[in-house]
PADONU-102035 format. One record per residue (C-alpha): residue number from 0; z, x negated, y. Coordinates in nm, 3 decimals. Each point is the difference from the previous one (the first is absolute). Example, Ala and Ser with C-alpha at 12.3 -4.5 7.8 and 13.67 -1.06 7.14 Angstrom:
BEGIN
NODE  nr      pz      px      py
NODE   0   0.780  -1.230  -0.450
NODE   1  -0.066  -0.137   0.344
***
This chain:
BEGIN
NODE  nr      pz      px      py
NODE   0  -0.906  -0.375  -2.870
NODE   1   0.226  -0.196   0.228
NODE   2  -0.128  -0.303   0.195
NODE   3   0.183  -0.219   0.238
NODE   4  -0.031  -0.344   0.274
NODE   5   0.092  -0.304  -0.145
NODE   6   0.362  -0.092   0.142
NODE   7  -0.034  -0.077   0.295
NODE   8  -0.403   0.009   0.062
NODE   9  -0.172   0.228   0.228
NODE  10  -0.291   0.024  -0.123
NODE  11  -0.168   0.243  -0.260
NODE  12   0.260   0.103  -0.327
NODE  13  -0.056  -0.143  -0.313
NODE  14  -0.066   0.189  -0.345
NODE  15   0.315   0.082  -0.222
NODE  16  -0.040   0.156  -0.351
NODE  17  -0.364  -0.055  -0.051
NODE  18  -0.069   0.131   0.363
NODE  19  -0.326  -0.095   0.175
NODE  20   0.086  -0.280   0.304
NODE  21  -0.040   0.196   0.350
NODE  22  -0.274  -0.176   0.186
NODE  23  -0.102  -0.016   0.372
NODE  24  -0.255   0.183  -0.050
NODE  25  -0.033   0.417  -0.091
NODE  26  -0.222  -0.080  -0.312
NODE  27   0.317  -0.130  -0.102
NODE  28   0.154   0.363   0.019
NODE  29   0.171   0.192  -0.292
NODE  30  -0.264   0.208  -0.200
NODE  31   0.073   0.367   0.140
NODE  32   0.188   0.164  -0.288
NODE  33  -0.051   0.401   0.179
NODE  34  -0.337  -0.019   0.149
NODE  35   0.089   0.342   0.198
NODE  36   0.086  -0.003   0.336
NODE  37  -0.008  -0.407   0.063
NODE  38   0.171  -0.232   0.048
NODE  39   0.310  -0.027   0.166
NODE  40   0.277  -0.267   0.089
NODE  41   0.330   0.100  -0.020
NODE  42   0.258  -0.190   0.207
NODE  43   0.318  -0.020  -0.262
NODE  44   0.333  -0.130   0.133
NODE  45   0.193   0.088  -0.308
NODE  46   0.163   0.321   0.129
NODE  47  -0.031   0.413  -0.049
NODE  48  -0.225   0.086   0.238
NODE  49  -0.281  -0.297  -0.028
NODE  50   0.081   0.106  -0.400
NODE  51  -0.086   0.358   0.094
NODE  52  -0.247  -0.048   0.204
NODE  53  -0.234  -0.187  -0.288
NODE  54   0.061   0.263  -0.223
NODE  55  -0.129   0.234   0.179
NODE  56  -0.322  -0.155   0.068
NODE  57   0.007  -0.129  -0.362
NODE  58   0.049   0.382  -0.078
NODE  59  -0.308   0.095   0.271
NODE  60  -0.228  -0.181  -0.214
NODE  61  -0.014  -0.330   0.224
NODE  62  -0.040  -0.360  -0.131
NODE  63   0.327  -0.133   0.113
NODE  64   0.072  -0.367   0.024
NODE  65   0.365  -0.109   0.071
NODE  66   0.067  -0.264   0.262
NODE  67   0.377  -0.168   0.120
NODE  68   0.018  -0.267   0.286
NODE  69   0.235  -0.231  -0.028
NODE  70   0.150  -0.064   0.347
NODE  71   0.331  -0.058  -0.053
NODE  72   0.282  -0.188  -0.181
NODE  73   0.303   0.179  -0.045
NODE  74   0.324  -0.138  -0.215
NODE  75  -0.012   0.130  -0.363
NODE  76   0.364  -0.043  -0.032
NODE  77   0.159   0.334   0.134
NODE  78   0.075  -0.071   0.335
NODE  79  -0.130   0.228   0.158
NODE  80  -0.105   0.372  -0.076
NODE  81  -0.255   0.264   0.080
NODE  82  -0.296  -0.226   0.134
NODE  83  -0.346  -0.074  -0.065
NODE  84  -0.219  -0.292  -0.108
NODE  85   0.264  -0.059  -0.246
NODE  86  -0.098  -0.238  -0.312
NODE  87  -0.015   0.308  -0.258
NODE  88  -0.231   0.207   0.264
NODE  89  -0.292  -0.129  -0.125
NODE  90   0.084   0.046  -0.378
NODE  91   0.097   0.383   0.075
NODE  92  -0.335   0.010   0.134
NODE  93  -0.168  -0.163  -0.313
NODE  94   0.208   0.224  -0.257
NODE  95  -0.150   0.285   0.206
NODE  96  -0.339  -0.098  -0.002
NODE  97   0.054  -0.065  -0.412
NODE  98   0.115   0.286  -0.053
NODE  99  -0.241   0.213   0.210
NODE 100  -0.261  -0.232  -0.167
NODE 101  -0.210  -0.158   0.315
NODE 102   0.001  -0.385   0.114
NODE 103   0.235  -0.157   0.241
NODE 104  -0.011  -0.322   0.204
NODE 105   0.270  -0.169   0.199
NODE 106  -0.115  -0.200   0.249
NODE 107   0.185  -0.285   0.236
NODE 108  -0.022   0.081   0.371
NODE 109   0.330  -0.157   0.078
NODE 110  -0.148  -0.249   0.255
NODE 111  -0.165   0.286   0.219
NODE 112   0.278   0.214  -0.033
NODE 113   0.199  -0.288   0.137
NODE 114  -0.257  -0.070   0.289
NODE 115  -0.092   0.348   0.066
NODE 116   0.341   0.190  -0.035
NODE 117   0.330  -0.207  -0.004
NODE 118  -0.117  -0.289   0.227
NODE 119  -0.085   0.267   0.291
NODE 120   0.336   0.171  -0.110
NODE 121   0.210  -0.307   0.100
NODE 122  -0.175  -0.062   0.267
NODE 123   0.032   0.366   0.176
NODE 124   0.359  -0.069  -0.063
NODE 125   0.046  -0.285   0.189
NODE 126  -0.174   0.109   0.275
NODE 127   0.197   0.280   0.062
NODE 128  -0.171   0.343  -0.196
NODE 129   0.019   0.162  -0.303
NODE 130  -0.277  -0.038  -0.187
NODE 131  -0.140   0.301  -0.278
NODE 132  -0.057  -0.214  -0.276
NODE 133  -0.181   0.291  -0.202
NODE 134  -0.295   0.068   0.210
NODE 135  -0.082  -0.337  -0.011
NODE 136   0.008  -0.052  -0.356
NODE 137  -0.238   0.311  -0.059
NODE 138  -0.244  -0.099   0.271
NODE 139   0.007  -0.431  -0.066
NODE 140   0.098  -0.003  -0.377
NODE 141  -0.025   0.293  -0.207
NODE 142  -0.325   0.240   0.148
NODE 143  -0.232  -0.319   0.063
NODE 144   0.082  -0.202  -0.348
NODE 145  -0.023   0.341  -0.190
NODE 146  -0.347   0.091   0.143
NODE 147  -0.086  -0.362  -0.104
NODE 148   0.133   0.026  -0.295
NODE 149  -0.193   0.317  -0.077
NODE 150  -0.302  -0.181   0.100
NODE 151   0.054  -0.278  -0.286
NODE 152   0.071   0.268  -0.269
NODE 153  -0.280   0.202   0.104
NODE 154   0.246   0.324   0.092
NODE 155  -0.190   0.241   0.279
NODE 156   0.345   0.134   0.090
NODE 157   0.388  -0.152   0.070
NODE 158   0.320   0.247  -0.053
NODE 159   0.328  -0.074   0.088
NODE 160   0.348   0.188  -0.054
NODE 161  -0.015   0.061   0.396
NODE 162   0.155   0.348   0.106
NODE 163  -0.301   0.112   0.258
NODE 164  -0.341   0.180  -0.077
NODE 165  -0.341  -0.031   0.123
NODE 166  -0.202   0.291   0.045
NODE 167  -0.378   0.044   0.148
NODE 168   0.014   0.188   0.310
NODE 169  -0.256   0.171   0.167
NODE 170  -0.057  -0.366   0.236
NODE 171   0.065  -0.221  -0.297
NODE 172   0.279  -0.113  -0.219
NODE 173   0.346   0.056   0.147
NODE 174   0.313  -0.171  -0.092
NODE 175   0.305   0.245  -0.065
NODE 176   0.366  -0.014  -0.065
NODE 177   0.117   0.063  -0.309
NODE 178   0.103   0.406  -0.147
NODE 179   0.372  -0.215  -0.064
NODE 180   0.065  -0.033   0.386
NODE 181   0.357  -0.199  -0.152
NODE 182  -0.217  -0.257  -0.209
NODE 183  -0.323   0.022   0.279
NODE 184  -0.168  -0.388   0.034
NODE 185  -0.282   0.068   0.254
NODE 186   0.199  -0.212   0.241
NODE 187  -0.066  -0.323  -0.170
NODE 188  -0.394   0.125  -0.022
NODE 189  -0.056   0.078   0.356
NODE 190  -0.240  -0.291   0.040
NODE 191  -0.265   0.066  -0.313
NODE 192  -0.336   0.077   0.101
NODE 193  -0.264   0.251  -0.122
NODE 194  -0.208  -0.305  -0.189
NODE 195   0.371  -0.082  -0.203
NODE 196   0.106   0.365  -0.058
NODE 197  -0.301   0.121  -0.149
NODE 198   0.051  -0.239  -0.275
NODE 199   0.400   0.054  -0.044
NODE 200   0.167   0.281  -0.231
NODE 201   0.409   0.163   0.069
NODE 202   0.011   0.181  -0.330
NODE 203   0.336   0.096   0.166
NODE 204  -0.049   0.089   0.325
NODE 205   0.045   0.380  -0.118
NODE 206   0.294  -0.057  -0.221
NODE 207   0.388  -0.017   0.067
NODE 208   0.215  -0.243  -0.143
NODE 209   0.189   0.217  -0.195
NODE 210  -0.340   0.102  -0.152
NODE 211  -0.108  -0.358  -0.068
NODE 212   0.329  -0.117  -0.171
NODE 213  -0.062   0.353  -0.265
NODE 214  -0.324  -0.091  -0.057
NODE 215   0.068  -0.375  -0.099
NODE 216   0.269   0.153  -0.215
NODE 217  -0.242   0.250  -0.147
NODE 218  -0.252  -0.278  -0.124
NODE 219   0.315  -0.218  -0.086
NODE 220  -0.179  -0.265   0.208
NODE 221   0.246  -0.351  -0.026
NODE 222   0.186  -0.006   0.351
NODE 223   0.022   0.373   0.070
NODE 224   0.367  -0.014   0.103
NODE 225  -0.042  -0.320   0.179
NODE 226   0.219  -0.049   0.323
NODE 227  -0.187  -0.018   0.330
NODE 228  -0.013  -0.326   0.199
NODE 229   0.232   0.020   0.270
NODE 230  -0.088  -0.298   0.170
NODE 231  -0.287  -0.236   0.090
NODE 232  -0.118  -0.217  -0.276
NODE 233   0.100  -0.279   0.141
NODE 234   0.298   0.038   0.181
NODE 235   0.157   0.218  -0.269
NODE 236   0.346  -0.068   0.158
NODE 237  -0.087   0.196   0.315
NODE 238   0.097  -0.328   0.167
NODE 239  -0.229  -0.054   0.227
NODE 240   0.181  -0.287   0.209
NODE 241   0.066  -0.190  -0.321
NODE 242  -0.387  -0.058  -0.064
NODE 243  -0.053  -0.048   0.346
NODE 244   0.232  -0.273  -0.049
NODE 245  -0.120  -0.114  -0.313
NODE 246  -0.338  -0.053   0.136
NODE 247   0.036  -0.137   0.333
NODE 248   0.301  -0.126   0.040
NODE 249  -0.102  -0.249   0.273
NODE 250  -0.108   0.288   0.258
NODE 251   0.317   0.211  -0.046
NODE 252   0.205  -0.075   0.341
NODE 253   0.310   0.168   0.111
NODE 254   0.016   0.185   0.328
NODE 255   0.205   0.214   0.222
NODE 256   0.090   0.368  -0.009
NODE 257   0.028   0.173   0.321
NODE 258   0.146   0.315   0.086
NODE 259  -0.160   0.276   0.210
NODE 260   0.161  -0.204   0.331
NODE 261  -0.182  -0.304  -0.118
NODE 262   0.300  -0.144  -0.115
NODE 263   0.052  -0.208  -0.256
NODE 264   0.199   0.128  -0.302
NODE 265  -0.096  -0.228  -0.306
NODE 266  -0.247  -0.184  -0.174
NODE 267  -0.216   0.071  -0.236
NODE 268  -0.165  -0.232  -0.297
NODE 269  -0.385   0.113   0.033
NODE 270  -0.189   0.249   0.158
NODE 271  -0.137   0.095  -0.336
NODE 272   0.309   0.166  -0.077
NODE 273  -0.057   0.300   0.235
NODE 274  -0.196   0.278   0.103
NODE 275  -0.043   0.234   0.308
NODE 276   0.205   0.336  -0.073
NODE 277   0.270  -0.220  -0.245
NODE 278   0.333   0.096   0.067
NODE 279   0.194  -0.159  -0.304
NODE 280   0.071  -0.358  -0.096
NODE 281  -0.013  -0.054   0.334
NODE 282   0.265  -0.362  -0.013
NODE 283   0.180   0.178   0.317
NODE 284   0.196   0.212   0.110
NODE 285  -0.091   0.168   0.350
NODE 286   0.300   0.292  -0.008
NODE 287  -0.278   0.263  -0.025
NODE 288  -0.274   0.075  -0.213
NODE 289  -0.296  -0.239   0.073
NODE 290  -0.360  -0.003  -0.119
NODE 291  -0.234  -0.339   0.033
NODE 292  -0.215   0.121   0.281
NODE 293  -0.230  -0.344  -0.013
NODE 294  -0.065  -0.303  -0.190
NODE 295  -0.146  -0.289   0.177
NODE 296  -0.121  -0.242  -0.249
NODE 297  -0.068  -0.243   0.290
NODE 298   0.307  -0.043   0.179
NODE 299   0.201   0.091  -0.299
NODE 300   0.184   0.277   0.180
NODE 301   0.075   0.312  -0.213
NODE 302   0.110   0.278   0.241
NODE 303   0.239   0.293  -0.068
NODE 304   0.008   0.318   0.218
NODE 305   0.025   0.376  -0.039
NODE 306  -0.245   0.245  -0.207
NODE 307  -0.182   0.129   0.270
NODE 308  -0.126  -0.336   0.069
NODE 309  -0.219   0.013  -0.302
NODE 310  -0.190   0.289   0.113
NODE 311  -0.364  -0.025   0.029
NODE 312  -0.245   0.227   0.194
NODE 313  -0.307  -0.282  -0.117
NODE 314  -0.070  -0.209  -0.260
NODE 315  -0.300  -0.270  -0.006
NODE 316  -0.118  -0.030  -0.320
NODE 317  -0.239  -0.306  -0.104
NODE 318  -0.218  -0.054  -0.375
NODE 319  -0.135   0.330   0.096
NODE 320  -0.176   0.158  -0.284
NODE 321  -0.170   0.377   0.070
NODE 322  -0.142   0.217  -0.290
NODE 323  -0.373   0.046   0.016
NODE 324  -0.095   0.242   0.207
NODE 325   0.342  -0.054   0.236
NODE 326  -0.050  -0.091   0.337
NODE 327   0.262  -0.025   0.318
NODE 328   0.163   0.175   0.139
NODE 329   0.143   0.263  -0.197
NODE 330   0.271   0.235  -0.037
NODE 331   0.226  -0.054  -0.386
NODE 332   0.350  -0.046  -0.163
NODE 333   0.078  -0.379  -0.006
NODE 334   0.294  -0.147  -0.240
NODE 335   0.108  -0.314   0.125
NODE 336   0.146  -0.105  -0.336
NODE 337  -0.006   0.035  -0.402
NODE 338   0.146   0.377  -0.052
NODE 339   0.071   0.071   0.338
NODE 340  -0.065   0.306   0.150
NODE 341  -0.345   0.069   0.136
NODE 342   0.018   0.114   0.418
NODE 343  -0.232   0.088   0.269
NODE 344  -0.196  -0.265   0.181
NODE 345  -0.357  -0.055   0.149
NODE 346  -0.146  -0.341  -0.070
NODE 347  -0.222  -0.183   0.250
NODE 348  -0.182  -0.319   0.069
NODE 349   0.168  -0.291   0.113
NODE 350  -0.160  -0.342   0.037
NODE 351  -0.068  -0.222  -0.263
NODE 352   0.205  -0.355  -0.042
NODE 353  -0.123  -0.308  -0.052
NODE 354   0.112  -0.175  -0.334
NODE 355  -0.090  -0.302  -0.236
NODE 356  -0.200   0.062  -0.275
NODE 357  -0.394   0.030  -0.039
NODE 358  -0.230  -0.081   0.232
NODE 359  -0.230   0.303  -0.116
NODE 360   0.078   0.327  -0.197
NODE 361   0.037   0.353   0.062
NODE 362   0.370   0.127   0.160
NODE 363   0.070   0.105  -0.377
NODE 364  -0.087  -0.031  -0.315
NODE 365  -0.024   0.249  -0.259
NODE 366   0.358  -0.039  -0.111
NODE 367   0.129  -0.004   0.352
NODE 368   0.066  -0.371   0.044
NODE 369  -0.019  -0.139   0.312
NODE 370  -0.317  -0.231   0.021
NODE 371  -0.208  -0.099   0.349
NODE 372   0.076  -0.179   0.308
NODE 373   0.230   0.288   0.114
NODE 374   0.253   0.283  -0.088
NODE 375  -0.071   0.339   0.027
NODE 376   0.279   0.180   0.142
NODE 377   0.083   0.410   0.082
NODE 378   0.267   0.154   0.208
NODE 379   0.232   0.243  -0.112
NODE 380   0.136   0.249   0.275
NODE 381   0.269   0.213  -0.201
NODE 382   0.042   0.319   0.118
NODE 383   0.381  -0.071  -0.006
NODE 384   0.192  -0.297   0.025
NODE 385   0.051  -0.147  -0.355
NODE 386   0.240  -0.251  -0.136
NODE 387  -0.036  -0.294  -0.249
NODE 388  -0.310  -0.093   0.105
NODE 389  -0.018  -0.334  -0.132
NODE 390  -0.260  -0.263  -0.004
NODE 391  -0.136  -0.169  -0.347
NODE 392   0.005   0.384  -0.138
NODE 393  -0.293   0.205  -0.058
NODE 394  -0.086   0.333   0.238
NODE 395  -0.216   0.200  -0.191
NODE 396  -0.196   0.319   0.152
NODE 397  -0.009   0.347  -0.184
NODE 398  -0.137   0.367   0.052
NODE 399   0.155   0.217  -0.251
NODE 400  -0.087  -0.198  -0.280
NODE 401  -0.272  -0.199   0.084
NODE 402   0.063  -0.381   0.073
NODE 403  -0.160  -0.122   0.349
NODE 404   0.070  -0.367  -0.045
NODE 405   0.251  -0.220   0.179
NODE 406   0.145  -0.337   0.094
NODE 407   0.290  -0.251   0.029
NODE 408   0.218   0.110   0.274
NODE 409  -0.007  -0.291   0.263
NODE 410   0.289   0.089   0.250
NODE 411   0.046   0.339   0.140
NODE 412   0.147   0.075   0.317
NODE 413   0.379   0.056   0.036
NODE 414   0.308   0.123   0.194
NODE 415  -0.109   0.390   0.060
NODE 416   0.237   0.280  -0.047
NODE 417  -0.043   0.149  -0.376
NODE 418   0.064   0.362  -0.109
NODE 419   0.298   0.098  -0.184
NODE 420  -0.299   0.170  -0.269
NODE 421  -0.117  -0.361  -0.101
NODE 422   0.317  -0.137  -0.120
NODE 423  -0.207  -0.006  -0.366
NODE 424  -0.218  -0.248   0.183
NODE 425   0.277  -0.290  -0.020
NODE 426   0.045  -0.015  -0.360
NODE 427  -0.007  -0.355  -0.163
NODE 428  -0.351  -0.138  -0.051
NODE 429  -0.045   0.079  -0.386
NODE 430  -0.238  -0.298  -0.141
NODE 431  -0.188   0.176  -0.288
NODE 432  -0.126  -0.110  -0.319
NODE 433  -0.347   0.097  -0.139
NODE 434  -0.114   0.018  -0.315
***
């Protein structure tokens, strides 16, 4: 049993087939059809390892109800190739669901996705960061709108295709990378707190990829030798400057490029076209290798100089978010980026920031969010001078394992001598895709 939005409506899916008509309220639920373990919601985005990851619970003896959120238009015609949200997502996800015989519901979130994900993501670009798209879809769109969903279909529990685990620890639940350290998601996590965990499921979290694509093929589920997406939903060009564009094309300004002598060299078309640590695609040539060492969306001034200007012994971090039970200071591994090497650091208080928004609320939510009169903020005091530190990405706090929380890196401060050992620190900020 397949049910799906109206086009274009946001509001509850209409019956298909004879299906019943999904109302506001949880009477309005699906009769359990495996009265076992509960009930569960399973988030479905039409690939292997949301495909996997119902089976299994299906398989565990778990009412499983299939859920897709629309959030995204991409072109049916070809044009572009290994992305998600794509139009025949959500009917991989229903042939699934058929064929592993539970119900599924597609439901239109497009306008908060828009509001709570892209509109923030052009906006970090113009003012001169680079935004990770990711974590705020999981904490503004896909965590909150699945727990409500639950709620509506009367489902205790939410599961998701995530690579991470949650385990009860002798203080409480913990969240943990995953056993796949190449496929691990925690990063994009880092801000959940006890009250969401305890309801959410990573049937994965113990599983490598390699073991997730056999298994699909194993129960012949529809999709098993899917591609991955490569890109984010909705810029599934990787060209980040052409939405940016697209969208607000009356705040893109050109500017100057300046050398490390404050000279200037050329002119760019947008600040939203670079980031700190970018050494290619530069629109110059400087007779040496050059790295953007600042972008100031203000003045417009993009500024080239040499690698070592990008080290950082500090890093202010704001939208803090600490685990339960985590309090500052403390001693961890911090990765400043998607995939990037985790490296020693002690995080400490720093003063909170004033910033529009409610008049009342606590400094977070229990997805993270920001929410209150003011921002909480941490510093981070690396133990070694790190490069690509670079403001709109997430720093996210580890020991071993164990997720601490994090924050959006702010600024960080610049222009110290780095060691020869920390050359991995200046690779390219990856921005990753979650499921």
């Amino acid at each position: 049993m397949s049910l799906t939005n109206p086009p274009g409506g946001p509001g509850a899916p209409s019956g298909s087939s004879g299906s019943p008509r999904l109302g506001a309220a949880a009477s309005s639920a699906p009769a359990p059809s495996s009265p076992g373990r509960g009930r569960v919601l399973v988030a479905m985005s039409g690939g292997v390892d949301s495909s996997v990851a119902a089976a299994r619970l299906l398989a565990e003896g778990f009412d499983v109800v299939g859920v897709t959120l629309h959030l995204w238009d991409t072109p049916d015609d070809g044009s572009v190739q290994g992305r998600c949200c794509a139009p025949e997502d959500v009917h991989d996800a229903r042939r699934v669901a058929d064929k592993l015989g539970f119900p599924h519901y597609a439901f239109d979130r497009r306008e908060l996705f828009e509001r709570e994900v892209v509109a923030p993501f052009v906006d970090a670009y113009l003012a001169g960061e680079t935004p990770s798209p990711c974590v705020r879809c999981n904490r503004g769109v896909k965590v909150q709108e699945l727990l409500r969903l639950a709620d509506r279909l009367g489902a205790e529990r939410v599961a998701t295709g995530h690579y991470a685990r949650i385990e009860e620890g002798p203080a409480g639940l913990e969240l943990l990378r995953a056993r796949d350290a190449g496929k691990d998601q925690s990063y994009f996590l880092h801000m959940l707190s006890d009250d969401v965990l305890r309801r959410l499921l990573f049937p994965l979290g113990g599983l490598s990829k390699a073991e997730v694509r056999a298994e699909a093929r194993r129960l012949d589920l529809p999709g098993a030798t899917k591609g991955e997406s490569q890109e984010l939903c909705f810029v599934p060009t990787g060209r980040y400057d052409e939405l940016v564009e697209a969208r607000a094309p009356e705040r893109v300004r050109p500017g100057p490029i300046l050398d490390g002598a404050g000279r200037q060299v050329g002119v760019h078309g947008g600040v939203h076209r670079f980031t700190l640590g970018q050494r290619r695609n530069l629109g110059v040539a400087v007779g040496q290798r050059a790295y953007v060492v600042g972008v100031d969306a203000t003045s417009g001034v993009v500024q080239l100089g040499e690698r070592e200007q990008l080290a950082c012994r500090e890093a202010i971090v704001g939208e803090l978010a600490l685990r339960d039970r985590v309090e500052l200071p403390f001693e961890c591994e911090v990765a400043v980026r998607y995939r990037g090497r985790t490296v020693p650091a002690r995080i400490v208080a720093a003063p909170d920031e004033p910033r529009n928004g409610p008049p009342d609320g606590p400094a977070s939510g229990p997805f993270g969010g920001p929410s209150g009169r003011r921002e909480p903020r941490a510093r981070i005091e690396f133990h070694e001078p790190q490069l690509a530190v670079v403001p709109g990405q997430f720093a996210v706090f580890y020991v071993g394992d164990r997720v601490l929380g994090g924050g959006v890196i702010r600024e960080g401060s610049r222009g110290v001598a780095v060691a020869a050992g920390n050359e991995a620190s200046a690779a390219p900020v990856e921005v990753g895709v979650s499921p």
